[in-house]
C-alpha atoms as one frame of an Amber mdcrd trajectory, in Angstrom:
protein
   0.000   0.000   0.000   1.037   3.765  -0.669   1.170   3.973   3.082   3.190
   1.171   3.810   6.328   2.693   1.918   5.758   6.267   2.651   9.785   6.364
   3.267  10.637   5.605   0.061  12.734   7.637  -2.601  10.691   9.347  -5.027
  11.882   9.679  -8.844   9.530  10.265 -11.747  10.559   9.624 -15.207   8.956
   8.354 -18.486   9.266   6.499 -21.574   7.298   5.729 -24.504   6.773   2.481
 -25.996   5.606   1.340 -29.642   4.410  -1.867 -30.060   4.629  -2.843 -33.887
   4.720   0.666 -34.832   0.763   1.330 -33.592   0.592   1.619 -29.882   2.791
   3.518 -27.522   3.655   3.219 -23.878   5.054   5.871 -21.103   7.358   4.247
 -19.037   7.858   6.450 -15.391  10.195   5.597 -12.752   8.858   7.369  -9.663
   7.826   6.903  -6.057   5.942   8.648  -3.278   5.911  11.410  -1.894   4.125
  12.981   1.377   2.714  16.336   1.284   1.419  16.986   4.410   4.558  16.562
   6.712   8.277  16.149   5.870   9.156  12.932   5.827  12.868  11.653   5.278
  13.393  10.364   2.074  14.941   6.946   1.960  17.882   7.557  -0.184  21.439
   6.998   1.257  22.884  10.295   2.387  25.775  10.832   0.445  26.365  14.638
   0.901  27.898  16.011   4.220  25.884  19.046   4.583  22.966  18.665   2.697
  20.416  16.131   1.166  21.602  14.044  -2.504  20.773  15.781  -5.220  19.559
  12.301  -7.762  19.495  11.933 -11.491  18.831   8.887 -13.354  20.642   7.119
 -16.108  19.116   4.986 -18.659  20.787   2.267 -20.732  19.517  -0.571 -23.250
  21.689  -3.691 -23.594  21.965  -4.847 -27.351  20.687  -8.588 -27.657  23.401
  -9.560 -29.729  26.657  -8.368 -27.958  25.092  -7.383 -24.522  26.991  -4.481
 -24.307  24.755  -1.574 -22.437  24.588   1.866 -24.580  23.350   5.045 -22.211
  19.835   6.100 -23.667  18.321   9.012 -21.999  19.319  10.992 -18.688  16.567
  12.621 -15.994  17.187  16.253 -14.608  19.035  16.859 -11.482  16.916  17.553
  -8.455  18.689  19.065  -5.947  18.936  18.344  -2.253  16.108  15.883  -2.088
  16.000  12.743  -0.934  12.802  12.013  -2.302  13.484  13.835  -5.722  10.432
  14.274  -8.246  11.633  13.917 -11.363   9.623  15.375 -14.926  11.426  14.564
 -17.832  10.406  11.629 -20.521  11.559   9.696 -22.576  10.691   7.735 -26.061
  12.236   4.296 -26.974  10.604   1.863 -29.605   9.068  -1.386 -28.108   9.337
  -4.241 -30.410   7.267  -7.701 -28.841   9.105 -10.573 -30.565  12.712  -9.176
 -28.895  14.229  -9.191 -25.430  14.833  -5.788 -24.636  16.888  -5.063 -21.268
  16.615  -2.070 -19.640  19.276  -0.498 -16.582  18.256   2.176 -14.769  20.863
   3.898 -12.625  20.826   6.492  -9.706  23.531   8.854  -8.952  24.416  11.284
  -6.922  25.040  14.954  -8.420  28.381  17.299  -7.809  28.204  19.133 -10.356
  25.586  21.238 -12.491  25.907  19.723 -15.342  26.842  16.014 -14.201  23.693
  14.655 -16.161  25.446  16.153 -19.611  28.524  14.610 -19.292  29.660  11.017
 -20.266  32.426   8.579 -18.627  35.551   9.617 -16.972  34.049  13.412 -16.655
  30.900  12.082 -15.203  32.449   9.846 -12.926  34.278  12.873 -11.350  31.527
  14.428 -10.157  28.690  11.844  -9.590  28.612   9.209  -6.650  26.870   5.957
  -7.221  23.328   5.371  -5.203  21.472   2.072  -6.513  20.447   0.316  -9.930
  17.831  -1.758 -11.168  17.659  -3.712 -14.486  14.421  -5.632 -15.992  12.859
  -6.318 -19.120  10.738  -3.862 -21.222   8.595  -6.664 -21.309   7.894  -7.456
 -17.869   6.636  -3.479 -17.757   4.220  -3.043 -20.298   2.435  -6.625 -19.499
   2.041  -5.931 -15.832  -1.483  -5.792 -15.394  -1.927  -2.485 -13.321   0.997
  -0.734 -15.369   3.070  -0.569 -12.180   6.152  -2.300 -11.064   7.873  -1.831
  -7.413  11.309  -2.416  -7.043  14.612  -2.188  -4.422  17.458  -0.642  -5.785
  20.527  -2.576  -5.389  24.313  -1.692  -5.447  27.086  -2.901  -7.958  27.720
  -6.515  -5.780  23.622  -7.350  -5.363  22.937  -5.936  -2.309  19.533  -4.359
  -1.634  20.277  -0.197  -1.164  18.999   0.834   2.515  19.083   4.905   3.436
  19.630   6.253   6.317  16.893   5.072   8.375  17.882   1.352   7.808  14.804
   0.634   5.308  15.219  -0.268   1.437  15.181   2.493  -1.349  12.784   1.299
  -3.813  11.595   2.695  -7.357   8.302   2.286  -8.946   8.075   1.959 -12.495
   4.613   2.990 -14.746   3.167   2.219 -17.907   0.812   3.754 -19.714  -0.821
   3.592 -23.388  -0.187   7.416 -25.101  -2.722   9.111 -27.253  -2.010  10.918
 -30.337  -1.976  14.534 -29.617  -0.162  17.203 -31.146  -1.834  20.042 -29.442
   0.206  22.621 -27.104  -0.888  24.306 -24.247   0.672  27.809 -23.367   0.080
  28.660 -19.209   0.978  31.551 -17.243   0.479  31.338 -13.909   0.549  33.840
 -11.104  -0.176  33.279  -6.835  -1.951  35.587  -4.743  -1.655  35.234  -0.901
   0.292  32.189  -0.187   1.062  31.257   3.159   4.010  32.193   5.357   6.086
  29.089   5.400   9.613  30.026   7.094  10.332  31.815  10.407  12.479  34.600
   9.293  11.670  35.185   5.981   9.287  34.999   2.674   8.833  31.830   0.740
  10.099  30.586  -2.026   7.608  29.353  -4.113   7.368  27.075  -7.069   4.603
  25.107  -8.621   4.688  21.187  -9.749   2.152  19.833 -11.869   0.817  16.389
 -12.124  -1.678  14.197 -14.098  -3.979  11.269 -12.861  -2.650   8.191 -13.579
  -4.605   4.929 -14.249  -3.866   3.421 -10.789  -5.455   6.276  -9.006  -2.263
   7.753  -8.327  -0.413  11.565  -9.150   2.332  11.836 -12.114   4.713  14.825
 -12.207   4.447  16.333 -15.775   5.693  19.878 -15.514   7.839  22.619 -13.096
   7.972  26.148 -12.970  10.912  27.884 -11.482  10.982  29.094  -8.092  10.839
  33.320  -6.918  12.811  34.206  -3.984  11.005  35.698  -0.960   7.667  36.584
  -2.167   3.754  35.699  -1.459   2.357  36.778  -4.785   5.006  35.485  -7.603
   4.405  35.710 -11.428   5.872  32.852 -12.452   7.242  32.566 -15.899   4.677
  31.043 -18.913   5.072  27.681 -19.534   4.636  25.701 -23.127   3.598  22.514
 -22.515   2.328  19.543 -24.791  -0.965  18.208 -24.016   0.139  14.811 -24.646
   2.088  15.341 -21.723   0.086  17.014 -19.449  -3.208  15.073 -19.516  -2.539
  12.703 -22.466  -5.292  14.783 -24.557  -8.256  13.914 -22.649  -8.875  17.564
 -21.289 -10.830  16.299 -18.744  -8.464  14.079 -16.907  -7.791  15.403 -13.304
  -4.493  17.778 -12.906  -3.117  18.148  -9.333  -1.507  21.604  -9.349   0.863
  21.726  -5.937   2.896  24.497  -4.571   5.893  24.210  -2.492   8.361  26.479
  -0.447  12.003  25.990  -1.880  15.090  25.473   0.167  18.282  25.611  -0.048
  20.051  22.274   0.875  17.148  20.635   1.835  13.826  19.240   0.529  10.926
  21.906  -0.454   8.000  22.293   1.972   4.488  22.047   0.650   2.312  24.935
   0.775  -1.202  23.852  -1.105  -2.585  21.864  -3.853  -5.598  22.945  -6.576
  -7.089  19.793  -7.976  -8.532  20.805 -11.885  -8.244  19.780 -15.549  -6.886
  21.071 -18.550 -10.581  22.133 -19.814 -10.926  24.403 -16.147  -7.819  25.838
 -16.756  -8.788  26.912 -20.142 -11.842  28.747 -19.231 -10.846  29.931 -16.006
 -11.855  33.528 -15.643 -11.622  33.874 -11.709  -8.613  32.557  -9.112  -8.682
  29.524  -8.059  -8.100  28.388  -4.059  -4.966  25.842  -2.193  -5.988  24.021
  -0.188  -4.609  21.216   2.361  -6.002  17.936   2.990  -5.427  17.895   6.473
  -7.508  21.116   6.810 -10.263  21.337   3.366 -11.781  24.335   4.888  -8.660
  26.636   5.583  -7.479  28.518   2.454  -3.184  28.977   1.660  -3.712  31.542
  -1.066  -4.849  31.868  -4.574  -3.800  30.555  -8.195  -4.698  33.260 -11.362
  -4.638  31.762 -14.354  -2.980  34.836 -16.400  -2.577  33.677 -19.592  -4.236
  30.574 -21.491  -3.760  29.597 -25.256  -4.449  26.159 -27.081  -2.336  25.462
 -29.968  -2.316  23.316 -32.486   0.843  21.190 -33.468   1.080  19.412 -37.159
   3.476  17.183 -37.529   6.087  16.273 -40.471   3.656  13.499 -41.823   0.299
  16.209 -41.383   2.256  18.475 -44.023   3.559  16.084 -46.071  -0.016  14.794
 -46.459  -1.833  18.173 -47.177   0.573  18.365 -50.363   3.717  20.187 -48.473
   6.515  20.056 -51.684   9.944  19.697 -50.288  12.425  20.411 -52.681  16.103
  19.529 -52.054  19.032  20.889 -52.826  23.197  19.609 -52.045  26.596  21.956
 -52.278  29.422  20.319 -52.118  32.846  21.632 -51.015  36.005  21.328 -53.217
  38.164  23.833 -51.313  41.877  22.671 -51.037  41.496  21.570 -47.177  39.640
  18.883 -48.075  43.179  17.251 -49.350  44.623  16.343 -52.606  42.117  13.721
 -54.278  44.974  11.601 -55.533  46.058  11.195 -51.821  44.618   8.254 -49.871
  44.460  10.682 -47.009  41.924  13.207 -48.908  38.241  13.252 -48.076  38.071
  13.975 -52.252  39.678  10.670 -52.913  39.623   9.675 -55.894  41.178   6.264
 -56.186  44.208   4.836 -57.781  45.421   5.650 -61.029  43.067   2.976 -63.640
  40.883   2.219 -60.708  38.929   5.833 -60.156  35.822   5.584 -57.653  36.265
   1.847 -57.069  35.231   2.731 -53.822  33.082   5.675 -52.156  34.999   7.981
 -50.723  33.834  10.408 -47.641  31.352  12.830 -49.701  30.255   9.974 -52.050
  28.678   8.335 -48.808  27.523  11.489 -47.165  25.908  12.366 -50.510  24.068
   8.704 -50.260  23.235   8.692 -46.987  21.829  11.703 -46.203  20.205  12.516
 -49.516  18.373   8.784 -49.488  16.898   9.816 -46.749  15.577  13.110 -48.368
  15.289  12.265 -51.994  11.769  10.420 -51.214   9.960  13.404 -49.989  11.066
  15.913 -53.050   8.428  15.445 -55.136  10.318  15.888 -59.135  13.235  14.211
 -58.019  14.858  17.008 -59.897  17.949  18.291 -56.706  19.974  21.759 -57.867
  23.445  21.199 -56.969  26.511  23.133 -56.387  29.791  23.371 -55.756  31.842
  25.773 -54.077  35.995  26.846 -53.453  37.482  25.597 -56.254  39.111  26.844
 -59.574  36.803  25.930 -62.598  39.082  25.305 -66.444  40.421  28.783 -67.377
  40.095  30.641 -64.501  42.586  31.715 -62.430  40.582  32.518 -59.067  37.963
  29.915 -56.986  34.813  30.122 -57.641  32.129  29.789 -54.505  28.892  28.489
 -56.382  28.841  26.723 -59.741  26.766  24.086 -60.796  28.339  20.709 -59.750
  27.159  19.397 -63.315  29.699  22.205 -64.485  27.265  23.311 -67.207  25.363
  26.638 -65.771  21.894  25.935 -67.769  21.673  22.143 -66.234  21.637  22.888
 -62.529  19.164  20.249 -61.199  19.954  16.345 -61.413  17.612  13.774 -60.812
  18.373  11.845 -57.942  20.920  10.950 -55.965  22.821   8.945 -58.648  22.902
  11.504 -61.081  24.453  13.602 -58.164  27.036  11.059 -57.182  27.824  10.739
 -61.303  28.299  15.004 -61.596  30.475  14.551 -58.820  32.690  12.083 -60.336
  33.084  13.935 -63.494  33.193  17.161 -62.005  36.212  16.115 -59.428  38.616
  15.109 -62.103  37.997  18.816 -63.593  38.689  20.981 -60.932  41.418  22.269
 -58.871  40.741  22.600 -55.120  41.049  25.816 -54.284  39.886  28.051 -51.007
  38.765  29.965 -49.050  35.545  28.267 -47.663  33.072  30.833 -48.481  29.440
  29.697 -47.816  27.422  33.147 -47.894  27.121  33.035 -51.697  25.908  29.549
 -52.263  23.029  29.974 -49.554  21.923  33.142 -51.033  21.617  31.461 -54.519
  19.881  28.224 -53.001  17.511  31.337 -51.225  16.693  33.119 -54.480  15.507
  29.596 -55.955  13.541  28.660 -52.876  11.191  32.603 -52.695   9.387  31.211
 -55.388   5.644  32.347 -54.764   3.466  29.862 -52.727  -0.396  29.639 -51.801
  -2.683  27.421 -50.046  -2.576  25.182 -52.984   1.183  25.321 -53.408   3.276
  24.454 -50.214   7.184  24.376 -50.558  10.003  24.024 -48.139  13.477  23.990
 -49.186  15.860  21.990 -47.793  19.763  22.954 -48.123  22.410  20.169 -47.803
  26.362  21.549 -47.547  28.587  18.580 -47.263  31.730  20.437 -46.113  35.156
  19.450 -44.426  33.867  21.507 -41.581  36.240  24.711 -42.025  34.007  28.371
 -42.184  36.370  31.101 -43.361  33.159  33.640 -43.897  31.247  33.096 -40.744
  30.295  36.545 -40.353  28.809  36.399 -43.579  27.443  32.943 -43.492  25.351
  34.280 -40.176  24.550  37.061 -41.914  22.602  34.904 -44.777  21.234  32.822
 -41.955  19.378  35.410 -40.170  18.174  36.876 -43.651  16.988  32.995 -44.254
  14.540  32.942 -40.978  12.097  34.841 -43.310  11.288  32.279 -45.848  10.327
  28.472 -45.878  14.034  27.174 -45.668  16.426  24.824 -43.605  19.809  24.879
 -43.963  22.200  21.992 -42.778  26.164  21.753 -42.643  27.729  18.250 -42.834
  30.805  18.490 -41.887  32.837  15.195 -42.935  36.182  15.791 -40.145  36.156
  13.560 -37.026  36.398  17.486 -34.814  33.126  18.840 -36.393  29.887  16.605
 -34.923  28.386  14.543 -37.525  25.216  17.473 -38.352  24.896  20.532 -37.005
  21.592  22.445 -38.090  22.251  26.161 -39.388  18.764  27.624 -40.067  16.356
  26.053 -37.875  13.394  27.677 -39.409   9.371  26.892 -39.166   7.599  25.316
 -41.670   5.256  28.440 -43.121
C-alpha cells in the first residue's frame, strides 16, 4: 500500500513504448511522496551538509553483444532525498525481442553532471542504486506498475539512512495521439508564510492522474525568492504530456516552499483539468487535505492559449513540396584527391571511384533519406571553393554538373555521377566561403506559394567543416529565418559533430 512505503525515494521519469509501430507506452520511474509533513526520504545520504541531489541514467543492452549503450538521462533535483523527477523519454518497443533495460541512480556534484559522459561524469557523480528488468515485464504488468529495491554494484539491496530499502516504482501507460500545445501563465496571490524569518520561495509542480489512481509529475515552474504573490514565468507545454489529450483528466496543481540544501515544503494543492484551466476567468483556491476548509492563497490563471501542433507526416499529407538541394565543397582543405588521405579521394590511377569515398557516402546517406519526400526528383546542386578550367581565381557556387543551364539532377545517382566527373575537372582551391551559395539556393527557394502550393526547401552543404566567412554565413542565416528554408552543414572531419543544423526555421 502507498502507506506502507511512505519512506521511500521518489523519482519520476517516463518512456514511450511502440508496439509494432501502432501503440505507444510511457514508461515512469517514480515513487511517493508525502505532502502533508516532511518525511525523510529513503535515499542513502551521500552529501555532508545537505540532502543528494539524484538523477537517473538509462541504458539498453543490445541482444546480440550485450553491451549496455546510455539512452536518456533525468534532470538533477537538488537536495532531495525524495526527488520528483519530470522529464520523458521515447524508446521503440518491439514484442518478438528481449529488450533489457538499466536504470541507474547517482548522486550529483556538479551542475551539469547529467550532460557529461564517462571519466568526466564519474568525477563528479557518486553511485546510489540500480535496477535492471525487461521492457517486457513493464508493459504486461497488469496495473501498469512495477515496485522495485534498488541494489548496489555486488547485489545488495540499497537501505538509506533510516535502515529501510530504497525502492523505485516503475509505470506504464498507453499514449494518445496529440499534437496540441498548451501555453500557461500562472501567477499566486496570498500564499502562506512558510519560514520563520523570511518569505517563501515558491514554485509550482504539476501532475496528471494516472490509471492506478495515483499523481504523475508532468511539468515545473521555477521558483521566486522571498515573495507571497510570484508571477511565475509562462510555460509551453504539450498536451500529450500534461493530460494525455483527454482535457478532462484530473491535474493536481501543488505548490511548495524551496530550500536551499534541503527538501521543499508544501504549501497547497488545486485539484482541476486542462478544460478548467482553459476557461478559467476567476482565481482559483490551495488548499490542504489535512484542513479542506482553511485557504493557503490563490492561483490566477494569467494567460491561457491552445495550440495546435502538425506534424512532419500532417504536411507532407496536405501536399507540403519539399524540394532539395546539395553543395558540395572542393576547397583545397579537403586534401589532394589523388592522396589516400583526402576526403576527395579519388582512387588509384586505372581504378577511379572503385570505392566511395567520404562525400560519395555522405551524398548517399543523407540525400536517401531526403530524396523520397522531393516530389520531381529534380535536386539543384553546387559546388563551391574551387578553380573551374580557365580561370585563375575559386569560384564559390557553380553548378556541380559544371554546365550553368543544367543545374538540377535527378536523384541521388545523377548527383554522385556530376560529382565524379566534375572532381577530375577541378582544382581545389579556397577559401571556404558559404554566404554566396546559400543566397543562390535562397533566391531559388522565394518562389511564390499559396494554399494550394506548399514548398520548403531543404539545403544540404557537405563540407570538411572549415568556415572562413562566418560573419557572412550568419549574416545569410538570419536573412533565411524569413522564408520556408532549412539549412544543414555536414561536416565530414572527425572534430566537427556529424550534423549541425544552421537555419532552424518553421515550416510556413
Amino acid at each position: 500500500m502507498e502507506a506502507v512505503v511512505s519512506t521511500q525515494s521518489t523519482w519520476k521519469q517516463w518512456y514511450q513504448r511502440r508496439v509494432h509501430g501502432k501503440q505507444w507506452y510511457q514508461r515512469r520511474v517514480h515513487g511517493k511522496q508525502w505532502y502533508q509533513r516532511r518525511v525523510h526520504g529513503n535515499i542513502p545520504k551521500l552529501d555532508t551538509f545537505s540532502p543528494s541531489d539524484p538523477f537517473i541514467v538509462v541504458s539498453v543492452q543490445d541482444p546480440k553483444t550485450k553491451r549496455w549503450t546510455e539512452a536518456h538521462t533525468t534532470e538533477i533535483v537538488w537536495d532531495n532525498h525524495n526527488a520528483d523527477f519530470v522529464k520523458r523519454f521515447t524508446m521503440q518497443y518491439i514484442f518478438e525481442e528481449v529488450q533489457m533495460l538499466r536504470l541507474d541512480v547517482l548522486d550529483a556534484d556538479a551542475k551539469d553532471a547529467n550532460r557529461r559522459t564517462g571519466k568526466a561524469r564519474e568525477a563528479v557523480t557518486d553511485f546510489i542504486g540500480t535496477f535492471s528488468c525487461s521492457l517486457a515485464d513493464l508493459v504486461t504488468r497488469r496495473d501498469k506498475r512495477m515496485e522495485t529495491r534498488m541494489k548496489d554494484r555486488r547485489g545488495r539491496v540499497v537501505h538509506g539512512a533510516n535502515k529501510q530499502p530504497s525502492s523505485l516504482i516503475i509505470r506504464t501507460e498507453e499514449v494518445n495521439d496529440c499534437q496540441d500545445v498548451v501555453l500557461l501563465q500562472l501567477s499566486g496571490r496570498g500564499l502562506p508564510k512558510m519560514d520563520l524569518f523570511g518569505r517563501a520561495d515558491p514554485f509550482l509542480q504539476m501532475y496528471r492522474a494516472t490509471e492506478d489512481g495515483r499523481w504523475a509529475a508532468v511539468a515545473k515552474t521555477e521558483y521566486h525568492k522571498r515573495t507571497y504573490n510570484p508571477d511565475w514565468k509562462p510555460m509551453l507545454i504539450k498536451v500529450q504530456q500534461l493530460c494525455n489529450g483527454d482535457y478532462n483528466r484530473p491535474i493536481m496543481i501543488r505548490c511548495f516552499d524551496w530550500n536551499a540544501n534541503d527538501a521543499p515544503d508544501f504549501m497547497g494543492e488545486i485539484e482541476t483539468s486542462l478544460d478548467q484551466l482553459l476557461r478559467a476567468d476567476r482565481p482559483m483556491v490551495f488548499k490542504r487535505r489535512n484542513n479542506p476548509r482553511k485557504t493557503y492563497g490563490e492561483l490566477i490563471v494569467r494567460k491561457k492559449r491552445l495550440r495546435q501542433q502538425h506534424s512532419f507526416i500532417d504536411y507532407i499529407r496536405a501536399g507540403l513540396d519539399i524540394q532539395l538541394m546539395v553543395a558540395v565543397d572542393f576547397t583545397a582543405s579537403n586534401g589532394d584527391p589523388r592522396d589516400r588521405g583526402s576526403l576527395h579521394f579519388m582512387g588509384q590511377h586505372g581504378q577511379r571511384f572503385h570505392q566511395d569515398n567520404d562525400y560519395v557516402q555522405a551524398i548517399k546517406a543523407v540525400g536517401q533519406v531526403l530524396e523520397p519526400y522531393d516530389s520531381d526528383n529534380m535536386i539543384p546542386c553546387w559546388g563551391f571553393g574551387a578553380k573551374l578550367a580557365g580561370q585563375n581565381a575559386a569560384n564559390h557556387c557553380f553548378p556541380l554538373s559544371l554546365r550553368n543551364d543544367d543545374i538540377e539532377l535527378r536523384g541521388v545517382q545523377g548527383i554522385v555521377d556530376a560529382y565524379r566527373q566534375a572532381l577530375p575537372n577541378l582544382t581545389l582551391s579556397g577559401p571556404t566561403l558559404l554566404a554566396q551559395v546559400m543566397q543562390t539556393a535562397l533566391s531559388m527557394s522565394t518562389e511564390p506559394f499559396s494554399s494550394a502550393h506548399q514548398h520548403y526547401t531543404i539545403l544540404l552543404i557537405i563540407t570538411d567543416g572549415v568556415i572562413n566567412d562566418k560573419q557572412a554565413s550568419t549574416d545569410t542565416i538570419v536573412h533565411c529565418t524569413d522564408y520556408p528554408m532549412y539549412s544543414a552543414l555536414i561536416p565530414l572531419l572527425p572534430m566537427y559533430s556529424a550534423l549541425i543544423p544552421l537555419l532552424p526555421c518553421t515550416l510556413r
